[in-house]
C-alpha positions as CSV (number, residue, x, y, z in Angstrom):
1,X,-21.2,-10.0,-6.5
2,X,-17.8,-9.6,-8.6
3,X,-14.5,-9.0,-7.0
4,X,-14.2,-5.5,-8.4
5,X,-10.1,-5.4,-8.2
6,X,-10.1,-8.8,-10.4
7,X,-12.4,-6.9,-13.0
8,X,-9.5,-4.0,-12.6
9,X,-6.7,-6.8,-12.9
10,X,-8.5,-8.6,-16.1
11,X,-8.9,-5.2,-18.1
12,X,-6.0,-4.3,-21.0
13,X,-5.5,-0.6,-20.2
14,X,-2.4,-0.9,-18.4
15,X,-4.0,2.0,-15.8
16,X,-6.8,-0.2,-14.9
17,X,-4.7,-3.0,-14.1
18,X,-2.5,-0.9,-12.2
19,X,-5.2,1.0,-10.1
20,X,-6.6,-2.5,-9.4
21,X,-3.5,-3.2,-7.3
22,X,-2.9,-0.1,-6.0
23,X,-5.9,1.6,-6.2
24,X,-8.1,2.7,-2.7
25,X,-7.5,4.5,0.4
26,X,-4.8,2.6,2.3
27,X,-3.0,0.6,-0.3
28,X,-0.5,3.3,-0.8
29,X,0.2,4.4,2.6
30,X,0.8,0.7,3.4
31,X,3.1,0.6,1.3
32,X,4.9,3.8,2.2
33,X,4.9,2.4,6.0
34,X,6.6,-0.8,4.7
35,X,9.3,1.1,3.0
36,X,12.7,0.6,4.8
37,X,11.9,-1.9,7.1
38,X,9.9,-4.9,8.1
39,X,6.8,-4.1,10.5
40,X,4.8,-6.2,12.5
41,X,0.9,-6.4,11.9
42,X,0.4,-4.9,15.5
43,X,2.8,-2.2,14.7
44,X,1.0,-1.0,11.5
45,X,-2.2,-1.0,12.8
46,X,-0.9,1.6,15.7
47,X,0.6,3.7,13.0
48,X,-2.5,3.4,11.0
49,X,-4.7,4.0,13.5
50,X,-8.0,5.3,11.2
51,X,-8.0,1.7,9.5
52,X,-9.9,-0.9,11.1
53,X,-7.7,-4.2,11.7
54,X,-10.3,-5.9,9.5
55,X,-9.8,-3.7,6.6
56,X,-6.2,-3.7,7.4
57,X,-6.3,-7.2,7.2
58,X,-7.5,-7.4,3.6
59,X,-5.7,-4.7,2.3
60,X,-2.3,-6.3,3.6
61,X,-4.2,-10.0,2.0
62,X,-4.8,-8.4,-1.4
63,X,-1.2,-6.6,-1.7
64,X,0.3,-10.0,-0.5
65,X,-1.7,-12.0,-3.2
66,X,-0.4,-9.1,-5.9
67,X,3.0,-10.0,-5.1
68,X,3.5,-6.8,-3.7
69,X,4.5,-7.3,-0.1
70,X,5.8,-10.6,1.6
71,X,4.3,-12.0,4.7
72,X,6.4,-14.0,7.1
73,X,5.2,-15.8,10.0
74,X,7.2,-17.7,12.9
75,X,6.8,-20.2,14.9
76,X,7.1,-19.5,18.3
77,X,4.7,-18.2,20.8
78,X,3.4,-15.9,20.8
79,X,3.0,-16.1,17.4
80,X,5.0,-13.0,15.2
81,X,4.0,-12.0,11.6
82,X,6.3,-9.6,10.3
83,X,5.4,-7.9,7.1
84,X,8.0,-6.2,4.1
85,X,7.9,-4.8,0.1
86,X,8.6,-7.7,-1.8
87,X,11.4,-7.0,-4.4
88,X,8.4,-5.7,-6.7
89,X,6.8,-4.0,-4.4
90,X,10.0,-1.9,-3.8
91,X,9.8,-0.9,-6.9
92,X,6.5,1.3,-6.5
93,X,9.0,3.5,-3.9
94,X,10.3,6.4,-6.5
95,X,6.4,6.4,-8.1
96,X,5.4,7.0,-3.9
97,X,8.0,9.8,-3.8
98,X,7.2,11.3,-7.3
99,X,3.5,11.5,-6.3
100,X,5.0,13.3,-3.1
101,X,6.9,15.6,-4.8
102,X,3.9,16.3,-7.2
103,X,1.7,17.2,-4.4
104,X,4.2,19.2,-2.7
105,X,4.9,21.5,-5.8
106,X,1.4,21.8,-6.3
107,X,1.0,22.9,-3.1
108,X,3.2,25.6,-3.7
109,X,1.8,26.4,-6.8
110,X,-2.0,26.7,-5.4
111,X,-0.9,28.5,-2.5
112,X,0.8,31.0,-4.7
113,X,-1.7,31.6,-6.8
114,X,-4.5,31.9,-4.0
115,X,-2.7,34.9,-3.1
């Protein structure tokens, strides 16, 4: 079976390569969680508590591998992994709060015109 997001990545409609970064349930809303500070993996999974770990786990792999967000682990025991938005990955923030602000005004305008 093909790794559908390197299919995404390989295609030359600049879309398709983007949605095979970003693209899926969580991807974003990691991101978003990541956005002013540095969380640990434990930490994320709490806030994100309708992921499994698993799937959490290979979303944060995939987004790391995309250059999108850093992982740093220390040595020391227990061991820490601390996750953050790599300087590219900080750039998605204003797209994240456009796509908020979107929603929100369309929110507005649907319930206005419901009534």
């Amino acid at each position: 079976m093909k790794d559908t997001n390197s299919i995404f990545r390989a295609s030359a409609c600049p879309i398709t390569r983007t949605m095979g970064v970003l693209g899926g349930k969580w991807k974003p809303i990691i991101i978003f969680n990541l956005a002013r500070k540095r969380v640990r993996f434990g930490q994320l999974a709490q806030k994100l508590s309708l992921i499994s770990r698993k799937v959490l786990t290979e979303q944060l792999k995939e987004l790391e591998d995309d250059g999108i967000i850093v992982r740093e682990a220390f040595a020391e025991l227990p061991p820490r992994v601390e996750y953050r938005l790599s300087p590219h990955g900080l750039e998605l923030l204003p797209i994240l709060e456009q796509l908020c602000n979107w929603h929100s005004a369309g929110s507005v305008a649907i319930t206005a015109s419901e009534q």
